[in-house]
LOSE-64392 format. One record per residue (C-alpha): residue number from 0; residue in three letters; x, y, z. Coordinates in Angstrom, 3 decimals. Layout:
% LOSE-64392
ATOM  pos  code        px        py        pz
ATOM  NUM   ala         X         Y         Z
...
This chain:
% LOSE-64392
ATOM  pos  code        px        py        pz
ATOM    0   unk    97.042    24.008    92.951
ATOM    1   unk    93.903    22.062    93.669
ATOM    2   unk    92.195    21.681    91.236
ATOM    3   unk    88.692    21.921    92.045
ATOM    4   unk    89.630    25.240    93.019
ATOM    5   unk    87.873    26.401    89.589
ATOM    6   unk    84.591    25.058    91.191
ATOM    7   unk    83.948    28.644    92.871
ATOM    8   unk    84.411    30.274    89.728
ATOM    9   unk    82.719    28.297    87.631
ATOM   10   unk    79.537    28.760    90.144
ATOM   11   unk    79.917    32.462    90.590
ATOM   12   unk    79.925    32.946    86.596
ATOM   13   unk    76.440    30.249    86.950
ATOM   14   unk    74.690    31.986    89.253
ATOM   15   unk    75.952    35.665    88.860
ATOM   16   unk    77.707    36.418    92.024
ATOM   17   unk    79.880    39.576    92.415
ATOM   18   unk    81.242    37.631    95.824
ATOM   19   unk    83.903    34.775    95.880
ATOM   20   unk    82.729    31.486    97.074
ATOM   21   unk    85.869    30.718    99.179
ATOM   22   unk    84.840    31.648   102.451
ATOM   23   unk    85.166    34.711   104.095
ATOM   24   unk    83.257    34.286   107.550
ATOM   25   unk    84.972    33.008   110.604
ATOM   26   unk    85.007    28.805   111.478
ATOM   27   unk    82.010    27.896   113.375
ATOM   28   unk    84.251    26.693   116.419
ATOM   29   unk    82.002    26.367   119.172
ATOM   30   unk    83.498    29.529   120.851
ATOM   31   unk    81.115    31.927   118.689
ATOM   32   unk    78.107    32.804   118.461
ATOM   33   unk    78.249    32.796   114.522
ATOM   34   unk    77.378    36.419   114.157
ATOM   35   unk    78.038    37.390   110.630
ATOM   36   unk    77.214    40.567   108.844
ATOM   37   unk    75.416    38.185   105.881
ATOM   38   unk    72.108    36.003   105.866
ATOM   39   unk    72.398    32.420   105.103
ATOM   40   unk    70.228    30.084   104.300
ATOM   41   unk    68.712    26.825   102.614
ATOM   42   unk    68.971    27.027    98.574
ATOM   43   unk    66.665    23.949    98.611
ATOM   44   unk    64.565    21.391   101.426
ATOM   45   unk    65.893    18.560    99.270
ATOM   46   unk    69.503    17.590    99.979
ATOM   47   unk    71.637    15.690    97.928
ATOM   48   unk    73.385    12.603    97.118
ATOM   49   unk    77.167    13.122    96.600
ATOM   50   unk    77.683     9.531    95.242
ATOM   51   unk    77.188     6.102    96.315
ATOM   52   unk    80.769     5.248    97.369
ATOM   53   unk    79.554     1.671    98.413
ATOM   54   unk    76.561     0.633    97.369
ATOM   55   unk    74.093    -1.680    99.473
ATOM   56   unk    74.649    -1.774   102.956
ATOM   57   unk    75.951    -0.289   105.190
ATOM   58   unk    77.039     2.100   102.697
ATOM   59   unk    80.625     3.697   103.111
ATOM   60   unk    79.492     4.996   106.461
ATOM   61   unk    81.775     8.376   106.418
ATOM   62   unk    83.235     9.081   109.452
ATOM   63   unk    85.731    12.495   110.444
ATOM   64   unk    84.176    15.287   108.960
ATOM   65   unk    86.192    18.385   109.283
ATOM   66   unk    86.050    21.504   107.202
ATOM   67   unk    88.933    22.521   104.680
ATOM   68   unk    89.849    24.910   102.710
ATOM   69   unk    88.730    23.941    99.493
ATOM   70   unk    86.222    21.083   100.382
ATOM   71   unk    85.187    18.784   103.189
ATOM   72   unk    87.549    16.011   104.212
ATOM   73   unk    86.346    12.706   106.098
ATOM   74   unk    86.870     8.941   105.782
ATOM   75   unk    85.329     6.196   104.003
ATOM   76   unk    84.982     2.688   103.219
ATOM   77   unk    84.439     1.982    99.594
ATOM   78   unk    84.861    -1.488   100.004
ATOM   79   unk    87.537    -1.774    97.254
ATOM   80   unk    90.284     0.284    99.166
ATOM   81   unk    89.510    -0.207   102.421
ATOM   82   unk    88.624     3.058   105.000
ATOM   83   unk    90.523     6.035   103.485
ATOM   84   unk    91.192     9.790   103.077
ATOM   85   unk    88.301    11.306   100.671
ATOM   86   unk    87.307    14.909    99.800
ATOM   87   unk    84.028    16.130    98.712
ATOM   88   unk    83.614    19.554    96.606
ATOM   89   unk    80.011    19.220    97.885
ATOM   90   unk    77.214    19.603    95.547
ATOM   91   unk    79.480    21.338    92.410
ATOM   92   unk    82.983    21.186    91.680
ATOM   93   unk    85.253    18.357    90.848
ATOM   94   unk    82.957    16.251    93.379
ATOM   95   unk    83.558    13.496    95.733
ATOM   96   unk    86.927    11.328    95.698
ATOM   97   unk    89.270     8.998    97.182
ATOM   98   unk    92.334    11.140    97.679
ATOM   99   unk    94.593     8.428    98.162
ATOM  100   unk    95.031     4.757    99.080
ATOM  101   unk    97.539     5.182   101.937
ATOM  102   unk    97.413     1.670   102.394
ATOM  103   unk    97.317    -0.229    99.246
ATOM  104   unk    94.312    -3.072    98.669
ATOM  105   unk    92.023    -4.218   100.777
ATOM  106   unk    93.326    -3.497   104.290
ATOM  107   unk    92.487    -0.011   105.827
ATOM  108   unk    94.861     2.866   106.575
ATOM  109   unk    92.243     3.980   109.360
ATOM  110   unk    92.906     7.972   108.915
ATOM  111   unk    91.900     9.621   112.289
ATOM  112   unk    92.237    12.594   114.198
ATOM  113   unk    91.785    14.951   110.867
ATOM  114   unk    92.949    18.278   111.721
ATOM  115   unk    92.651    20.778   109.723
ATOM  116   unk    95.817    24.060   109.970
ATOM  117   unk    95.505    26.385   107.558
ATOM  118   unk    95.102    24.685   103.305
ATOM  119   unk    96.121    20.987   104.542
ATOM  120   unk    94.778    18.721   107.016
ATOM  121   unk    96.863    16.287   109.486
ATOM  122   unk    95.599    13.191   110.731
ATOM  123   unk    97.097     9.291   111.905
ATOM  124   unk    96.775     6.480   109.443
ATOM  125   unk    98.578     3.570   109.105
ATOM  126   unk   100.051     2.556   105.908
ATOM  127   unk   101.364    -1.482   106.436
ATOM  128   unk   105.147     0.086   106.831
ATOM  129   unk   105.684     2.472   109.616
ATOM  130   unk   102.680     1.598   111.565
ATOM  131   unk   100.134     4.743   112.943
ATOM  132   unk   101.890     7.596   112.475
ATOM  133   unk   101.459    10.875   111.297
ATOM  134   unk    99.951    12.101   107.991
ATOM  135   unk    99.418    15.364   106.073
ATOM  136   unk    97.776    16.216   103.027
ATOM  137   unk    96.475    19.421   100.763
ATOM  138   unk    93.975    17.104    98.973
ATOM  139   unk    96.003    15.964    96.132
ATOM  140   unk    97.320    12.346    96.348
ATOM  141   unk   100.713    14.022    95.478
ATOM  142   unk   100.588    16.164    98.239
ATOM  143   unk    99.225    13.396   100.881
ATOM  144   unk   102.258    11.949   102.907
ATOM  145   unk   103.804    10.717   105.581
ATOM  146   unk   104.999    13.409   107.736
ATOM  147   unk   107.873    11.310   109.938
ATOM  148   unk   108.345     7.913   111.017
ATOM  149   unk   108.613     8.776   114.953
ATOM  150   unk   108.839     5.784   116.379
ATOM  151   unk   110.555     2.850   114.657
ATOM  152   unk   108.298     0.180   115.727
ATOM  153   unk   104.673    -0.331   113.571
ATOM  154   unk   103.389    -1.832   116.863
ATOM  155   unk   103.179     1.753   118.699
ATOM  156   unk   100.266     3.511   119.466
ATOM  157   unk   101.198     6.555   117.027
ATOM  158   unk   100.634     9.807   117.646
ATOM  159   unk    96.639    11.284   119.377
ATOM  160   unk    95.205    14.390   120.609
ATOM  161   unk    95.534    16.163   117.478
ATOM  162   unk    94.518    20.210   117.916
ATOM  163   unk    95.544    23.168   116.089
ATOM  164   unk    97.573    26.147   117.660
ATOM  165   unk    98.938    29.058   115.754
ATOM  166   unk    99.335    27.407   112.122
ATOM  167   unk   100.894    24.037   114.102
ATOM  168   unk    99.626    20.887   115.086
ATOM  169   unk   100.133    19.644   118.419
ATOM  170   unk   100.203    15.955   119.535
ATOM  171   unk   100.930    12.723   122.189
ATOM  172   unk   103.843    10.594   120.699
ATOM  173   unk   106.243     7.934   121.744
ATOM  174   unk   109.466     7.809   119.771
ATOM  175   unk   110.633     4.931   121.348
ATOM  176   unk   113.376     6.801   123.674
ATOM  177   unk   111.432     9.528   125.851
ATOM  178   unk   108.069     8.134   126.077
ATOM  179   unk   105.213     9.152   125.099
ATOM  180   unk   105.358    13.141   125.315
ATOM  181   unk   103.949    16.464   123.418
ATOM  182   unk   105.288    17.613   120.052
ATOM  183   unk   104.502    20.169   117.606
ATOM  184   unk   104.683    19.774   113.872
ATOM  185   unk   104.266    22.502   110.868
ATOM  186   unk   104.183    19.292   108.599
ATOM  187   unk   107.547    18.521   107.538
ATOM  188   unk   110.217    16.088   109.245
ATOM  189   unk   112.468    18.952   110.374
ATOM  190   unk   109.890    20.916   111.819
ATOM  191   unk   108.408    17.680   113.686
ATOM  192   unk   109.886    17.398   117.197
ATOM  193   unk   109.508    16.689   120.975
ATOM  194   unk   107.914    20.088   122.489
ATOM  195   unk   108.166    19.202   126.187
ATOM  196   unk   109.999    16.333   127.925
ATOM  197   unk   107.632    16.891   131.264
ATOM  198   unk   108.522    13.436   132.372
ATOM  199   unk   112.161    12.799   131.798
ATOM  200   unk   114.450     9.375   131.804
ATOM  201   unk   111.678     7.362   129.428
ATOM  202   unk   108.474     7.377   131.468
ATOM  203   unk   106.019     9.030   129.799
ATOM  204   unk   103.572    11.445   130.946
ATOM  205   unk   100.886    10.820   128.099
ATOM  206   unk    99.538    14.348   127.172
ATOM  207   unk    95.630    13.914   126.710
ATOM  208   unk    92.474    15.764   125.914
ATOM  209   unk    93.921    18.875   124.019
ATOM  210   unk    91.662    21.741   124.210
ATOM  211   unk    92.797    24.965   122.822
ATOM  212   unk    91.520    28.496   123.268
ATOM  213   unk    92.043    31.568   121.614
ATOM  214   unk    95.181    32.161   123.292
ATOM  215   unk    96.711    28.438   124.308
ATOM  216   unk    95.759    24.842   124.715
ATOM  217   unk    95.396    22.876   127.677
ATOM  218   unk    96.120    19.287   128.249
ATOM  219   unk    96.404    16.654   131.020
ATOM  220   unk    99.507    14.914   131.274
ATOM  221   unk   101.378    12.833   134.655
ATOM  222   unk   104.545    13.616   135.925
ATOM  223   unk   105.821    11.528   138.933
ATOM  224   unk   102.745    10.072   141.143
ATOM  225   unk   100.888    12.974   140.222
ATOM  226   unk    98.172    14.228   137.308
ATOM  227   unk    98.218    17.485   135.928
ATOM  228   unk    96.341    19.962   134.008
ATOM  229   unk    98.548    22.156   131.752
ATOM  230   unk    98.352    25.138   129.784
ATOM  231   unk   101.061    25.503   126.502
ATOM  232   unk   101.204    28.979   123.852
ATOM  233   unk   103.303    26.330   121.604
ATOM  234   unk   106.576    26.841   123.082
ATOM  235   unk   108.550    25.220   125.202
ATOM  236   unk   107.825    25.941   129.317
ATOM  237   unk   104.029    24.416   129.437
ATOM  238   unk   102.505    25.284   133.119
ATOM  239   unk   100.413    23.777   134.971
ATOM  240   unk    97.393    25.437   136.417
ATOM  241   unk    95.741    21.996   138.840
ATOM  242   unk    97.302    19.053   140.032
ATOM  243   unk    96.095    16.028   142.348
ATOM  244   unk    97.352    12.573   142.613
ATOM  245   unk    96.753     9.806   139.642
ATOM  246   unk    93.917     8.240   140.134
ATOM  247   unk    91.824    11.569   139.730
ATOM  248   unk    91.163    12.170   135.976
ATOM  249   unk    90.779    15.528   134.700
ATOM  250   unk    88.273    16.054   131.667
ATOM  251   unk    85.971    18.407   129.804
ATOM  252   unk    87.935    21.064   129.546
ATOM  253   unk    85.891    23.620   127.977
ATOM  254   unk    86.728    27.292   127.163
ATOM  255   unk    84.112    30.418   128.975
ATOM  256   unk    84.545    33.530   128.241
ATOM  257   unk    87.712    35.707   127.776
ATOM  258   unk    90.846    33.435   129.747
ATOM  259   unk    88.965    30.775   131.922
ATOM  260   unk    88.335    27.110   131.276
ATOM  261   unk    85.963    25.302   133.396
ATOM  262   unk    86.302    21.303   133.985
ATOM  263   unk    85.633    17.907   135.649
ATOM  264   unk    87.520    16.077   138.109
ATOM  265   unk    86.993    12.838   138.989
ATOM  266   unk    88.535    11.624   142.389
ATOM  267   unk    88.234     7.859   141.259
ATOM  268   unk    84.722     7.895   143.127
ATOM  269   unk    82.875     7.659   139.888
ATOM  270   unk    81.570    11.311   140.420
ATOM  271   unk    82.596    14.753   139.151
ATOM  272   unk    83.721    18.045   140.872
ATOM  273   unk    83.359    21.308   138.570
ATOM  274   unk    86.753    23.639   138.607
ATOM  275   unk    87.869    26.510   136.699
ATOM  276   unk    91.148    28.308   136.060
ATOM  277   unk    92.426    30.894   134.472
ATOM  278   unk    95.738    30.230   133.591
ATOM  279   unk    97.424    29.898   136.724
ATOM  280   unk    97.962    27.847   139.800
ATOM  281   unk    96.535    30.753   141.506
ATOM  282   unk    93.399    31.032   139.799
ATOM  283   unk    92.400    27.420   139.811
ATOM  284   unk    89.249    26.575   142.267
ATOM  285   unk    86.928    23.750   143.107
ATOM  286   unk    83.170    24.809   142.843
ATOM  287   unk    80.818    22.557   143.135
ATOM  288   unk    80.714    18.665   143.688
ATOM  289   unk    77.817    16.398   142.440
ATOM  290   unk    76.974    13.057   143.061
ATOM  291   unk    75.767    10.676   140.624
ATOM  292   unk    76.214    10.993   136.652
ATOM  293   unk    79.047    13.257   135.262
ATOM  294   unk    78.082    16.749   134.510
ATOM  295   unk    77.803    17.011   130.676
ATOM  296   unk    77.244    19.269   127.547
ATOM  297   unk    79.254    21.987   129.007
ATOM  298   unk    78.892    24.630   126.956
ATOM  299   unk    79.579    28.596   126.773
ATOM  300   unk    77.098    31.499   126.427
ATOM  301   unk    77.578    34.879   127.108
ATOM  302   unk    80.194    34.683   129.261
ATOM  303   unk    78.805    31.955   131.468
ATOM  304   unk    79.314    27.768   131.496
ATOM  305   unk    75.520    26.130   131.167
ATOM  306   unk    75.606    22.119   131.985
ATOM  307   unk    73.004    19.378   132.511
ATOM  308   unk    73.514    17.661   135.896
ATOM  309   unk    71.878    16.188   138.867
ATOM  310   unk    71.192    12.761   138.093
ATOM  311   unk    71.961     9.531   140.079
ATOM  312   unk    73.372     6.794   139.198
ATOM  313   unk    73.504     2.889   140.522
ATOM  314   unk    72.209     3.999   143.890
ATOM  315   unk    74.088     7.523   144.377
ATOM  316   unk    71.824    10.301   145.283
ATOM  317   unk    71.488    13.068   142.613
ATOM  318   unk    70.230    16.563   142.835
ATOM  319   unk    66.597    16.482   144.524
ATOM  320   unk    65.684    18.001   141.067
ATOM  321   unk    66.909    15.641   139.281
ATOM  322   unk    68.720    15.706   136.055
ATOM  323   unk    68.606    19.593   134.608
ATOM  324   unk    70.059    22.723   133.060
ATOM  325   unk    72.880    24.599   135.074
ATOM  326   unk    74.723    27.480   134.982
ATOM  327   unk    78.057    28.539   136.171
ATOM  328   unk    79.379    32.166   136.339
ATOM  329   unk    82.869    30.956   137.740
ATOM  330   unk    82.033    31.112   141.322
ATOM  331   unk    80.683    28.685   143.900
ATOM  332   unk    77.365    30.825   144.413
ATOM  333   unk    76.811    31.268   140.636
ATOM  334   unk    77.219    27.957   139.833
ATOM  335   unk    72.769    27.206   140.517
ATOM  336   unk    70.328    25.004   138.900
ATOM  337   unk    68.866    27.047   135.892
ATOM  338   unk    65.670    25.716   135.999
ATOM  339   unk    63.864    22.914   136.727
ATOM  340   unk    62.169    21.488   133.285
ATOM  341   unk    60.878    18.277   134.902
ATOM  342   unk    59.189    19.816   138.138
ATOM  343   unk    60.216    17.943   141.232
ATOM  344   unk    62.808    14.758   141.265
ATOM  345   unk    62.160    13.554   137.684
ATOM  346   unk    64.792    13.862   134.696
ATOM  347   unk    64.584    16.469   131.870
ATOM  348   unk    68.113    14.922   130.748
ATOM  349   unk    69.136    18.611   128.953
ATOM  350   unk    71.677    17.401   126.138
ATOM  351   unk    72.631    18.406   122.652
ATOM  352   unk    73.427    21.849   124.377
ATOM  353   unk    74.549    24.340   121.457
ATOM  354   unk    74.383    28.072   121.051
ATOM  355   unk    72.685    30.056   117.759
ATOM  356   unk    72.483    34.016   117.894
ATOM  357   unk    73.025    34.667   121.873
ATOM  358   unk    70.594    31.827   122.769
ATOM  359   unk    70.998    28.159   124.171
ATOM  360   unk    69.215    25.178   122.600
ATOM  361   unk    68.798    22.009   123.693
ATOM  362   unk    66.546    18.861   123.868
ATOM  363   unk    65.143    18.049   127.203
ATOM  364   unk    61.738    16.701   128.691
ATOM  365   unk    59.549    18.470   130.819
ATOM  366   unk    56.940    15.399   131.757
ATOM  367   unk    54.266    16.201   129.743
ATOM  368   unk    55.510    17.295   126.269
ATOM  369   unk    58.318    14.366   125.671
ATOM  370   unk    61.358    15.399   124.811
ATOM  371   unk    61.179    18.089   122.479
ATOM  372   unk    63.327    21.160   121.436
ATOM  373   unk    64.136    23.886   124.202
ATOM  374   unk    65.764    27.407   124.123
ATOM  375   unk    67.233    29.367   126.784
ATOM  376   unk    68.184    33.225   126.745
ATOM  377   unk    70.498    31.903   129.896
ATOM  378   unk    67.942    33.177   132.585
ATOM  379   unk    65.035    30.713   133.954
ATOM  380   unk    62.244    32.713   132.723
ATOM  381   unk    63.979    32.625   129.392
ATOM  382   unk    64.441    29.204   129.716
ATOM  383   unk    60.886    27.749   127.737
ATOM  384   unk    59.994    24.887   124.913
ATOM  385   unk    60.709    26.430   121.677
ATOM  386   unk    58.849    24.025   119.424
ATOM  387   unk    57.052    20.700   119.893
ATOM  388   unk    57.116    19.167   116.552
ATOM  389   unk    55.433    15.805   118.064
ATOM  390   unk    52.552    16.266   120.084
ATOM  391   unk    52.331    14.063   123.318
ATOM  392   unk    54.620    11.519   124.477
ATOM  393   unk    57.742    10.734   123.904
ATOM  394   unk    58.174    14.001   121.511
ATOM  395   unk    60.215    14.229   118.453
ATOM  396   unk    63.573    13.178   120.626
ATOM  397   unk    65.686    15.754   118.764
ATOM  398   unk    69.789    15.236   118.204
ATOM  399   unk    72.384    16.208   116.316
ATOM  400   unk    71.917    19.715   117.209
ATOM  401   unk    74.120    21.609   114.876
ATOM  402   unk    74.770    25.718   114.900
ATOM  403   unk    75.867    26.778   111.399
ATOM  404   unk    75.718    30.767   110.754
ATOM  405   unk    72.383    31.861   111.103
ATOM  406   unk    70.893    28.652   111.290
ATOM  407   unk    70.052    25.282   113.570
ATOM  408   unk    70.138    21.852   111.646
ATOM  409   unk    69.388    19.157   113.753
ATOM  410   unk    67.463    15.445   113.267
ATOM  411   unk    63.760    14.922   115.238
ATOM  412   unk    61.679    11.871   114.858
ATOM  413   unk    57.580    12.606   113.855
ATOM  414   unk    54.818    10.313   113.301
ATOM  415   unk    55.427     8.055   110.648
ATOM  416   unk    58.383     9.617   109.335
ATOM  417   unk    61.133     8.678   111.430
ATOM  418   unk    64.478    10.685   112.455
ATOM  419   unk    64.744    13.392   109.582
ATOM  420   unk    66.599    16.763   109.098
ATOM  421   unk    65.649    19.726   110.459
ATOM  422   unk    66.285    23.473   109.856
ATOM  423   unk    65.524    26.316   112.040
ATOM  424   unk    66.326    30.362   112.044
ATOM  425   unk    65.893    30.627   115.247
ATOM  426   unk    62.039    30.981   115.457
ATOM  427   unk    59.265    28.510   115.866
ATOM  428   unk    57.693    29.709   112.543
ATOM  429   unk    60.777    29.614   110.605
ATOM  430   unk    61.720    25.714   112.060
ATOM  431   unk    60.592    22.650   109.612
ATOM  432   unk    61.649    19.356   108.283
ATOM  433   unk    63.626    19.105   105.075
ATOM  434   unk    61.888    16.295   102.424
ATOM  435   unk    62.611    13.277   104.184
ATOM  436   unk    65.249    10.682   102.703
ATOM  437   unk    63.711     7.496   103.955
ATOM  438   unk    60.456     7.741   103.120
ATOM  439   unk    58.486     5.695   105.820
ATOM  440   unk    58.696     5.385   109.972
ATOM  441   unk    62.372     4.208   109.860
ATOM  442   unk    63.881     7.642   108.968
ATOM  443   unk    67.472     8.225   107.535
ATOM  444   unk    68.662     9.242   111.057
ATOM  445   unk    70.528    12.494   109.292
ATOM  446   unk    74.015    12.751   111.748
ATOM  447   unk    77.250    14.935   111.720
ATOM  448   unk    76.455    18.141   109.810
ATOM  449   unk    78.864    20.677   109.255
ATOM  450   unk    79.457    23.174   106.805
ATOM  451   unk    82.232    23.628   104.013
ATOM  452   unk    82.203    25.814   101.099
ATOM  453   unk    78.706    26.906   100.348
ATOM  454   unk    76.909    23.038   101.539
ATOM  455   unk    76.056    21.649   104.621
ATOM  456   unk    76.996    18.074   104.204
ATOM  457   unk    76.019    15.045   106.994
ATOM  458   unk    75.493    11.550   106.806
ATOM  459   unk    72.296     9.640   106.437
ATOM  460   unk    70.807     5.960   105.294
ATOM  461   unk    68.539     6.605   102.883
ATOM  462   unk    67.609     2.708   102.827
ATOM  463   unk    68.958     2.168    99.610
ATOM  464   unk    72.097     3.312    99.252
ATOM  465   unk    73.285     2.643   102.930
ATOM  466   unk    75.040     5.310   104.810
ATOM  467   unk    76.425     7.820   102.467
ATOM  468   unk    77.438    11.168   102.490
ATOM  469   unk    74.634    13.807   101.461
ATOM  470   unk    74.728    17.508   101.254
ATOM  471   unk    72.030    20.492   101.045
ATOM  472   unk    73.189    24.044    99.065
ATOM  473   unk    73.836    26.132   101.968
ATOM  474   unk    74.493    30.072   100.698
ATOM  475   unk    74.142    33.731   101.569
ATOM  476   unk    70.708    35.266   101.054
ATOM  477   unk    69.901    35.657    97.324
ATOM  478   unk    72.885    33.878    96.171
ATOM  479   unk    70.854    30.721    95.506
ATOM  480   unk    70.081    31.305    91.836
ATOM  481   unk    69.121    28.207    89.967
ATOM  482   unk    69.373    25.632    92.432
ATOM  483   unk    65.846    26.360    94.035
């Protein structure tokens, strides 16, 4: 057993709860819109250290956040052991560790790709022996091994495009005889195999860009002279649901809705077509084209795709709007410009698109205000600025735009403070800035946050400590207690 398992215990006995700490609401996965029967919220506007894992700069600069079970897992550098697997327990608990030196002194293992399935996480390091290759661990250095050595060779590439399915892990890897193909692994060395051969006799067909849904994942992969967009349930007989010759690339696959998956296609013209499919061969249609900068931020609400596009690029013609907020309802005349922020040709450049409680926000920049913080009920009227928290130009520039239960953390930049953290509950009263880090105009530029346990944790430079890992008591409503 882990043993800072005792950690939500110990805090429940501290602060009275009659509720476990382990949690009990769904992942935020980007596919929700984090409803949840119980209120959330800030214990505190002051977030925390965790420790100073390298002192000075740059700091350990942690990298790979992803949520576990029993704490948050990401990489750092504590320039003694090189980048490595750590663990934090978050503000309580048994705290913040290296989990284990995969690759012993000085010289990095280079975890990537964590993944979390179920209590243990899977990721690619590279331990000095067996080259990149694939990795497991429950947070224990015990329990933090080598999966199998798949390809003989340290030299390979190792194994990419980690995702989750159905208490599996699914992956590219080249074990030096079929190419480079898709397996499945449940974490030991038996259950670690070649799923799908889809180019046989050696050449490989490189599967690429997982994306799963509720139901399957997708990937691209080649077969002959041809690319391919597939869709898997984790057992052998993958289908594919679009195909076009090689030099088109296939991208952005991004789940809408109950069975469709919008995405890009590039026909090696350096511009992007918007599809969709549902499954099937049958299903799968072209529906719009646009010239100029890739579509981006494609993300789902209420059933429908919403998308900043319309901007040119290196002499293409874009949109005669300009850059701005789409919408798609999976056909060619529902797939419209939202609204146009920046009235006439000029750029609003939507981005940071995420979804809190039924509503889209995002930064943009509607000519006047700078770029501030937006929210869209997914209809233009309900398309307005939520919030200018710097009057005039160029705004507060906000990023990092992050959707965690009933609240939006996110980073903005004021007047002689510098990019901070943010909080919001979804109304312009209710959004401020936490105490700032960095005292001063630089700002600790506050990136990656994400919630484990009862924290939200991120990154930031507070200009003393370098970039370090912090974290801010994140709980349901009146479970705070003492940390106010």
């Amino acid at each position: 057993m882990r043993y800072w398992r005792a950690f939500p215990a110990l805090l429940a006995l501290a602060t009275g709860c009659a509720i476990p700490l382990e949690d009990e609401t769904p992942a935020d996965d980007g596919m929700s819109t984090q409803e949840s029967s119980v209120t959330w919220e800030p214990c505190t506007d002051t977030a925390r250290l965790l420790r100073d894992i390298r002192p000075g700069a740059p700091g350990s600069e942690p990298g790979g956040r992803v949520r576990g079970e029993d704490g948050l897992f990401f990489t750092a550098d504590d320039g003694v052991y090189g980048r490595e697997l750590w663990v934090s327990s978050g503000t309580g608990g048994a705290g913040t560790f290296l989990v284990k030196d995969i690759r012993p002194g000085l010289d990095s293992a280079e975890p990537n790709e964590l993944t979390v399935v179920g209590s243990k996480v899977f990721f690619t390091a590279d331990d000095g022996v067996h080259g990149r290759e694939l990795w497991v661990s429950d947070g224990t250095a015990p329990g933090t091994r080598l999966v199998k050595d798949i390809h003989a060779s340290p030299m390979e590439l190792g194994p990419s495009g980690l995702v989750e399915f159905n208490g599996r892990v699914y992956f590219a890897a080249d074990d030096g005889v079929n190419g480079r193909e898709l397996w499945v692994s449940d974490g030991t060395a038996a259950g670690t195999f070649m799923l799908e051969n889809l180019n046989p006799g050696g050449v490989s067909s490189s599967p690429r860009r997982m994306t799963r849904t509720p139901d399957a994942f997708y990937f691209v992969a080649n077969v002959g002279f041809d690319v391919r967009l597939w869709r898997s349930v984790g057992v052998p007989g993958a289908t594919p649901v679009f195909e076009a010759v090689e030099d088109n690339v296939v991208f952005s696959m991004t789940p809408v809705g109950s069975g469709r998956v919008f995405f890009l296609v590039d026909n090696d013209e350096g511009e992007a077509s918007l599809w969709v499919t549902r499954g099937t061969m049958e299903s799968t249609r072209k529906l719009r084209f646009f010239h100029g900068v890739y579509p981006h931020d494609l993300t789902a609400l209420n059933g429908k795709l919403y998308f900043s596009a319309g901007r040119g690029r290196g002499g293409l013609e874009g949109e005669p709007e300009g850059e701005e907020l789409w919408v798609s309802d999976g056909t060619t005349r529902g797939t419209r410009l939202l609204k146009d922020i920046h009235p006439g040709p000029g750029d609003s450049r939507p981005g940071s698109l995420k979804v809190l409680n039924r509503r889209l926000f995002f930064a943009a920049d509607d000519g006047v205000r700078g770029r501030e913080l937006w929210v869209s009920d997914g209809t233009t009227g309900g398309t307005r600025l939520f919030k200018e928290l710097e009057p005039g130009a160029p705004g507060s520039s906000p990023t990092e735009l992050a959707p965690i239960q009933d609240t939006l953390f996110f980073s903005a930049e004021t007047s002689g403070k510098g990019s901070e953290a943010w909080v919001s509950d979804g109304t312009p009263g209710g959004t401020r800035a936490l105490t700032e880090l960095r005292p001063g105009p630089t700002g600790s530029s506050p990136s990656g946050f994400i919630r484990s346990g009862w924290d939200v944790f991120f990154s930031a430079d507070d200009g003393v400590h370098g970039r370090e890992l912090w974290a801010l008591p994140f709980r349901p409503e009146d479970r705070c207690g003492p940390v106010r």
